[in-house]
KOLMIBA-858713 format. One record per residue (C-alpha): y, x, z. Coordinates in steps of 0.02 Angstrom, whole numbers, padded with zeros to 5 digits, always signed. Example, Ala and Ser with C-alpha at 12.3 -4.5 7.8 and 13.67 -1.06 7.14 Angstrom:
2
-00225+00615+00390;-00053+00684+00357;
This chain:
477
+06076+05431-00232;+06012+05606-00286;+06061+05685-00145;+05949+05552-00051;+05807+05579-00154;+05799+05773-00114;+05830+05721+00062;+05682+05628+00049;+05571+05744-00064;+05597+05864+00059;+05560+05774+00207;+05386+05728+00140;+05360+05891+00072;+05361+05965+00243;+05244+05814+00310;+05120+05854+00179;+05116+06034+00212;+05073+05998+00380;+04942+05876+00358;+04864+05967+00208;+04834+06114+00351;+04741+06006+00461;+04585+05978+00331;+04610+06124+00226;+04536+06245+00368;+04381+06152+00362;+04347+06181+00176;+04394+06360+00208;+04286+06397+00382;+04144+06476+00309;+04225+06598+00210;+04346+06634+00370;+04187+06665+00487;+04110+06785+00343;+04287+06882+00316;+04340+06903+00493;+04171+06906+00589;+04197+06774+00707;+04088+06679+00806;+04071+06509+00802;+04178+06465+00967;+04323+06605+00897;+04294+06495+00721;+04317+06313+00828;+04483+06376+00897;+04559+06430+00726;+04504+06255+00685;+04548+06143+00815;+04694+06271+00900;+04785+06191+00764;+04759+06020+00820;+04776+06035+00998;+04948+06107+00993;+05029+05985+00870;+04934+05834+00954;+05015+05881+01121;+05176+05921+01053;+05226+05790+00960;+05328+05665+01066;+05428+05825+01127;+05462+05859+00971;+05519+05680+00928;+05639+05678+01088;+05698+05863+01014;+05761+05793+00853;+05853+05649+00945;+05923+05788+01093;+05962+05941+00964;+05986+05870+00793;+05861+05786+00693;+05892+05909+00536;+05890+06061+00658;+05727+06044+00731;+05653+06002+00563;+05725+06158+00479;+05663+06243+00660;+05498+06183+00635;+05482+06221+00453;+05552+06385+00488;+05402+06426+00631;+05264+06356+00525;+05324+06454+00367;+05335+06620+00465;+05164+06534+00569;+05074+06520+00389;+05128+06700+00352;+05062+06787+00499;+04888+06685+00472;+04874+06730+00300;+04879+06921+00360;+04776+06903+00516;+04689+07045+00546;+04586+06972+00672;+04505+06806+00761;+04624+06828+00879;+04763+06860+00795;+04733+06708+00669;+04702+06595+00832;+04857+06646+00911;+04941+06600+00721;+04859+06436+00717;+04920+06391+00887;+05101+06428+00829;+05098+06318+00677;+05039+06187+00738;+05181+06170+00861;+05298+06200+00743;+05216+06060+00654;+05247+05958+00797;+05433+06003+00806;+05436+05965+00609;+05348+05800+00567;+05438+05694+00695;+05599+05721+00605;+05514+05644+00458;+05513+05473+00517;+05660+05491+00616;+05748+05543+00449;+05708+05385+00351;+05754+05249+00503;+05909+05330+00509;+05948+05357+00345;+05859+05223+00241;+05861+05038+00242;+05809+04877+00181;+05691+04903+00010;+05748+05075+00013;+05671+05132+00177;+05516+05015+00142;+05466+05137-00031;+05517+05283+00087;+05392+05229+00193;+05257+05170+00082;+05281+05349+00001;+05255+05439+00191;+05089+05335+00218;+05047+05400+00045;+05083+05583+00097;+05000+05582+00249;+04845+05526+00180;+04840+05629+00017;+04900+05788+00111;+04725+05765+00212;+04597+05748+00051;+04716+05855-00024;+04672+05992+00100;+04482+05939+00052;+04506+05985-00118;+04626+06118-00138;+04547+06223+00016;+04372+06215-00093;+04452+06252-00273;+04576+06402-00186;+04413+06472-00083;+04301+06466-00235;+04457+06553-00352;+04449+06705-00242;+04623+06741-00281;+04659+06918-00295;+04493+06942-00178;+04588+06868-00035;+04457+06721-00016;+04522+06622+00132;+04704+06708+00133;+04777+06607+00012;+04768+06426+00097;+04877+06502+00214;+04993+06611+00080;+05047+06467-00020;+05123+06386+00114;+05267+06539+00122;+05355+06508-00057;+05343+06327-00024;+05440+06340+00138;+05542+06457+00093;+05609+06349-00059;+05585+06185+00062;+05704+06280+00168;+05856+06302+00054;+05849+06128+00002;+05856+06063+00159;+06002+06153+00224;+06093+06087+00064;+06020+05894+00060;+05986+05844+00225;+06103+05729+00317;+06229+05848+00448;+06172+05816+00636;+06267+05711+00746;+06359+05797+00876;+06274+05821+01028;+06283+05660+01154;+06249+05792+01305;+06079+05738+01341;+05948+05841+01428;+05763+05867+01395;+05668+05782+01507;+05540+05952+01555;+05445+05848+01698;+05394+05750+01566;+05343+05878+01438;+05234+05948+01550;+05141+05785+01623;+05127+05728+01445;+05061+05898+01373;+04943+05914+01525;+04861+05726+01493;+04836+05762+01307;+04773+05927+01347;+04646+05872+01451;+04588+05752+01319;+04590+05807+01169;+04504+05986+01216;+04333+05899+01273;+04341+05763+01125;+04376+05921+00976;+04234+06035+01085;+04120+05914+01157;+04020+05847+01019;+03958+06054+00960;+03948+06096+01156;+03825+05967+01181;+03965+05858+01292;+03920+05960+01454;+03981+05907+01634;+04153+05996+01598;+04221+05877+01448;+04183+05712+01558;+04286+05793+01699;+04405+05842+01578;+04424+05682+01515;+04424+05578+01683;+04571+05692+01738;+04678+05645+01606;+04698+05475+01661;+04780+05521+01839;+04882+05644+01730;+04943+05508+01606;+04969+05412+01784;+05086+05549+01835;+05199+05538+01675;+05224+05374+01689;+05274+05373+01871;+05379+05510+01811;+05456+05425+01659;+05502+05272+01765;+05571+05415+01917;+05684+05469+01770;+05729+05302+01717;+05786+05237+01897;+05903+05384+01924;+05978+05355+01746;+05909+05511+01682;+05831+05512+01488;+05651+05513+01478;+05520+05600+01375;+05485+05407+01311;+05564+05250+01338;+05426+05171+01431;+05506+04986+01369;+05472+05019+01198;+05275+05037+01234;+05270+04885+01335;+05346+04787+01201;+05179+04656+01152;+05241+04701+00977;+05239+04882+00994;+05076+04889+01106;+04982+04779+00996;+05020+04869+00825;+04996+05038+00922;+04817+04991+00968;+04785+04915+00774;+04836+05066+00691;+04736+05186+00814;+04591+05091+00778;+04608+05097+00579;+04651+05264+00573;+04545+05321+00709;+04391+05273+00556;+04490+05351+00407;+04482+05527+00480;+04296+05491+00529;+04270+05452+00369;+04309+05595+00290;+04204+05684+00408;+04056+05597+00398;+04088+05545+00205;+04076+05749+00176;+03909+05776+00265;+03839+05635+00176;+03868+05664+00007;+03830+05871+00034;+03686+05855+00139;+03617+05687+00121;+03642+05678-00071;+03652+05851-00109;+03821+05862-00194;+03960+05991-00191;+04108+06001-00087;+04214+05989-00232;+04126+05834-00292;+04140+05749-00101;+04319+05800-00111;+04368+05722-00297;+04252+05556-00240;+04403+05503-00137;+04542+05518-00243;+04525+05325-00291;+04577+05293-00101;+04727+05406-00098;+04780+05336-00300;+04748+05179-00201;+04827+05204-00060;+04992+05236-00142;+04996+05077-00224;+05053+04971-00057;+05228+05059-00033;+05299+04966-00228;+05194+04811-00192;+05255+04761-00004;+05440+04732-00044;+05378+04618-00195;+05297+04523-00093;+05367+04327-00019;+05390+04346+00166;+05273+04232+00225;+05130+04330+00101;+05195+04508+00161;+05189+04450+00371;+05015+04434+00346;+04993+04565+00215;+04930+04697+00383;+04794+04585+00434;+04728+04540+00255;+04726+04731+00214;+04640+04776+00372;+04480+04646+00319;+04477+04714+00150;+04455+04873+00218;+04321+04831+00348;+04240+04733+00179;+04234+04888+00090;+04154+04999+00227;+04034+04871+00255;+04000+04865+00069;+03991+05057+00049;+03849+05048+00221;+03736+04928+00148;+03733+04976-00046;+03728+05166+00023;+03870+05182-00146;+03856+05331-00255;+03928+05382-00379;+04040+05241-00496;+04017+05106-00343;+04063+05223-00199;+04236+05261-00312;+04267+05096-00334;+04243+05030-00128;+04349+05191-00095;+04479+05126-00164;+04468+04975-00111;+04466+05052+00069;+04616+05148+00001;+04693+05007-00040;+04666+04890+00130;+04719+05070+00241;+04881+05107+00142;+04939+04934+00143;+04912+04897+00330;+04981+05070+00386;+05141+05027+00273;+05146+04869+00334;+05139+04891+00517;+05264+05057+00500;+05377+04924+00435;+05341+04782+00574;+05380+04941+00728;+05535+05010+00603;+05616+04834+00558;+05582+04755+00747;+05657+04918+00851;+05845+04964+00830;+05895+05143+00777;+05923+05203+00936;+05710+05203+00959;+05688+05302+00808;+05608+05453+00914;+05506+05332+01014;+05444+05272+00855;+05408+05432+00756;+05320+05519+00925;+05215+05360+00946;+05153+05347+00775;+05122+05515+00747;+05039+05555+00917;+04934+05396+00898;+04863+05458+00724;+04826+05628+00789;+04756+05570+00951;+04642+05426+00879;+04599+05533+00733;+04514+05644+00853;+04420+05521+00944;+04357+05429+00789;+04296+05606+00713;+04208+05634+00899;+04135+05472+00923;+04071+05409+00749;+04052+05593+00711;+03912+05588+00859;+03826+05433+00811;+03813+05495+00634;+03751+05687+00676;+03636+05591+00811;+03529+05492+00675;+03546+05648+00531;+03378+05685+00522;+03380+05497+00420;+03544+05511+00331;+03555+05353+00220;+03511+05263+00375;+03632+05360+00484;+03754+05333+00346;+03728+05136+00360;+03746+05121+00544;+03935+05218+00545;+03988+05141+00395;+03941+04969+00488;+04060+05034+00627;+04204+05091+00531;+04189+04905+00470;+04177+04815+00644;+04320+04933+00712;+04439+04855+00561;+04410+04700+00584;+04444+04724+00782;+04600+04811+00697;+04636+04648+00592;+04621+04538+00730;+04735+04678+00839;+04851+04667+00695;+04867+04466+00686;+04920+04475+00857;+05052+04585+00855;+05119+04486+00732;+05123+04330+00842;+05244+04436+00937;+05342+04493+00807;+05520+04415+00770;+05508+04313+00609;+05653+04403+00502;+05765+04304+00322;+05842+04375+00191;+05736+04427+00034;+05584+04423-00012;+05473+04547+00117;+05601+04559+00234;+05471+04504+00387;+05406+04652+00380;+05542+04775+00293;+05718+04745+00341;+05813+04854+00473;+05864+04793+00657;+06045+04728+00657;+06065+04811+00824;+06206+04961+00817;+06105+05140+00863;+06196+05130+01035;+06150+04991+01101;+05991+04958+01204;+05943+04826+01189;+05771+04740+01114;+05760+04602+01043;+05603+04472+00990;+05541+04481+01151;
């Protein structure tokens, strides 16, 4: 059982290094532009460089794990972004720390797959249902986290390094995150002699590419005649890697992504509500940050510490879903979803400061973290073993992806009305709060799809497949 625990510890110890990376930067982008002298399209690609590599990379990396060796390509990938965080902590240069950036965030993507992968194959039952209510925790704190520890490291000035340090601290950590996973993690399986599937690497990385660039520089560029193009030839692109995926399929090759597993109602439908729930958290803390520091005049330490009542919140739904009766906890997604629409709705009309604004964030907290564990558990329980990579790349690459467009569309609306910012402020809030109740309703109807499960209490939503990791076949259709 201890040697479990460490497995686990270290599995979400490498997630939240990751996702602390993606805010952190933020916090820290002032002080980068003033140390290095960069301009502000040099200072967008240390920024979003980051993002766009791990974004594109992810399902590769998911398919990696299942082709090479799931602890492999997560010691791989903590390896790259260890050595990745090194070489940006000693940039010399723009270019240098862009070229850094780039680097760890596909080793990120090689990484954070394995994460999920590790606790479907390794976990089950109420055990894999607190590993997974402890992931959703991890990937939301590691995101304010970044918020808060970029602004108290930057302000610290450690040894007059300023900036340096976000990047430093990751070294020790992965160093030591290394030599426990060699020791606790699970030996690899040997190799079934399966190939990865290139074509589809490069279709896949091509159609995120050519999305995610014009959403992450659009919104600062004005959204010129390039991002539209951008984004209108990513959907022949995503065309082409399906065609592809099915060409791959039909010759009885292995594909990037088992193209069944999407087109499962279950699947697609809980895909689409967790995009759309997420796609408002990240938002959120975007336009949350501009609010309260230049609509209210506080400090980014205070905008920071005003949302830990959502992540203490958040935690809470990993203990409390496997307590829960089964026909309570097969609704328990949809509920969650409409408290959290109630409590952005609430925070948009009373324009919350202060001890109200803690109090709806954690009731936001709460509604997010218990519909994310839930629906993790209605994709992990309904899909055998076998679709663990399937899983972990669609999760993860739906997060990242609708992360992005939430920050770029809500982002817009809100930066569109900032010359009135409680009023601005009131009209996204209003949004986030329509978009989770389209996520509720999204949610209710994947759950129409979804096999009804026995056995203990919970067990709807938390229980594995019975289906042996070989097999192929799905079931609750």
């Amino acid at each position: 059982m201890d040697r479990k625990r460490w497995m686990l510890a270290a599995l979400l110890t490498g997630q939240f290094m990751v996702n602390i990376d993606v805010a952190i930067v933020n916090v820290a982008g002032p002080a980068i532009r003033d140390g290095l002298r960069t301009s502000g399209g040099e200072l967008q690609f240390v920024i979003s460089g980051y993002t766009l590599a791990y974004a594109m990379l992810l399902i590769t990396g998911a398919r990696l794990g299942d082709t090479r060796g799931y602890k492999r390509m997560f010691l791989l990938g903590l390896a790259g972004f260890t050595l990745a965080s090194l070489a940006c902590g000693v940039a010399p240069a723009a270019t240098a720390l862009i070229i850094a950036r780039v680097v760890q965030g596909a080793a990120g993507a090689v990484m954070v797959p394995q994460v999920l992968s590790g606790i479907q194959l390794h976990f089950s039952g109420a055990a894999r249902a607190r590993a997974q209510g402890l992931l959703v925790l991890t990937m939301s704190g590691g995101a304010v986290a970044g918020q808060v520890f970029g602004g108290v490291l930057v302000s610290a000035n450690l040894l007059g390094l300023t900036w340096r340090p976000i990047f430093l601290i990751n070294v020790p950590v992965g160093v030591a995150l290394l030599v426990i996973g060699l020791r606790c993690l699970p030996a690899d399986q040997p190799s079934r002699g399966r190939r990865l599937d290139l074509g589809g690497v490069v279709a896949l990385s091509a159609a995120v590419l050519l999305a995610i660039v014009p959403l992450v520089a659009g919104r600062e560029a004005g959204w010129p005649v390039w991002t539209w193009v951008s984004l209108a030839a990513s959907v022949p692109m995503m065309a082409t890697f399906v065609l592809w995926q099915r060409r791959v399929a039909s010759r009885g090759g292995y594909p990037l992504l088992n193209l069944h597993v999407v087109a499962r109602p279950m699947v697609s439908w809980t895909l689409g509500a967790l995009a759309a729930a997420t796609g408002t958290y990240f938002a959120m803390l975007f336009v949350l940050a501009l609010y309260l520091q230049q609509g209210l005049g506080r400090s980014p330490l205070y905008s920071g510490l005003a949302l830990v009542s959502w992540v203490a919140a958040f935690g809470i739904a990993g203990p409390l879903l496997p307590r829960l009766p089964a026909p309570v906890a097969r609704h328990a997604a949809t509920a969650a979803y409409v408290i959290l629409a109630a409590a952005y709705l609430g925070i948009g009309i009373s324009h919350a400061s202060g001890a109200p604004l803690v109090a709806l964030l954690g009731a936001g907290g709460f509604g997010l973290g218990t519909g994310f564990a839930a629906q993790l558990g209605r994709l992990t329980s309904g899909l055998p073993a076998a679709y663990a990579p399937d899983v972990s790349g669609l999760v993860n690459t739906t997060s990242q992806l609708s992360g992005v467009v939430g920050v770029a569309v809500f982002g817009t609306l809100y930066l569109g009305l900032a010359d009135r910012p409680a009023s601005a402020f009131a009209v996204v809030m209003s949004a986030f709060g329509v978009t989770s109740l389209v996520a509720a309703v999204m949610t209710y109807a994947a759950g129409r799809r979804a096999a009804p499960a026995t056995g203990s209490p919970g067990a709807a939503l938390l229980h594995a497949d019975v289906t042996s990791p070989g097999r192929h076949t799905l079931h609750g259709r």
